[in-house]
N, C-alpha and C positions, 0 to 999 in steps of 0.2 A: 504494500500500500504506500505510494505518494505521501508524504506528511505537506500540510500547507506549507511550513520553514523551506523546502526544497521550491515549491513551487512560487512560493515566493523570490525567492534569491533567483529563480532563473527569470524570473521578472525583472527582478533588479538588474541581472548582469545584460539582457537585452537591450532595455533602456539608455544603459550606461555607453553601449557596443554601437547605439542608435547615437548617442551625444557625441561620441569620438566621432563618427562617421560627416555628424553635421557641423563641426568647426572644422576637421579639415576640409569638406566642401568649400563655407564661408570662405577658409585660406585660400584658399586655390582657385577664389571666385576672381581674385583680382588680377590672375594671369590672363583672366579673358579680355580685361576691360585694359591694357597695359601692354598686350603682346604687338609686337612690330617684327614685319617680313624681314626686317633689315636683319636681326639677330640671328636668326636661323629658322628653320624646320618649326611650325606649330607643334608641342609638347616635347621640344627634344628640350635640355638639361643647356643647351647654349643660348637659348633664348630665353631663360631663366634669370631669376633674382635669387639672391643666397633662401630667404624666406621662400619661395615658391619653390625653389626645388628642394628646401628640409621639408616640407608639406605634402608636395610629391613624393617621394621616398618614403615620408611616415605611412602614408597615404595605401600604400603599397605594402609595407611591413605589417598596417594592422590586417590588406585581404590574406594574407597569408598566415596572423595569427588565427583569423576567424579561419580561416581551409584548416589548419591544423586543430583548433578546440571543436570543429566540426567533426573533423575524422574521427578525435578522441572521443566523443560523444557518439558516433558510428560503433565504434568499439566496443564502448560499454556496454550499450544496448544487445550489441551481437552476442557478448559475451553473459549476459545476464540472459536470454534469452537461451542460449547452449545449458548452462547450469542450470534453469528451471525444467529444459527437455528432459537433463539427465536425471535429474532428480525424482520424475513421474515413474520412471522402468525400474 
């Protein structure tokens, strides 16, 4: 059985994962309103500010914390899901 305390915290860690998501957007709003042909490639790293590209980069490090706490939550489930088969035979 679920306890609310669990169901709550994965409230909270959503929410939380939803707030990082929308200030780096914010950050990264001002490369739109800023970017010039002159500097390079649209979203390359040379037509960037030091701020727009630590934003970009974080930006990028949190999809890949989310891919991996995702996986890790893949896992679990598989794994509690094996142990409750096993345990029926």
């Amino acid at each position: 059985m679920i306890k609310l305390k669990y169901i709550l915290l994965g409230i909270i860690i959503v929410l939380l994962d939803i707030a990082v998501y929308i200030v780096l957007g914010v950050l990264l709003m001002s490369y739109d309103d800023t970017y010039n042909e002159s500097n390079g490639v649209y979203w390359s790293l040379s037509s960037m500010s030091f701020s727009e590209k630590v934003s970009y980069i974080a930006i990028n490090i949190w999809h890949l914390i989310n891919l991996i706490a995702i996986g890790y939550l893949i896992y679990r489930i598989i794994k509690r899901i094996k142990k409750n088969a096993a345990a029926r035979f």
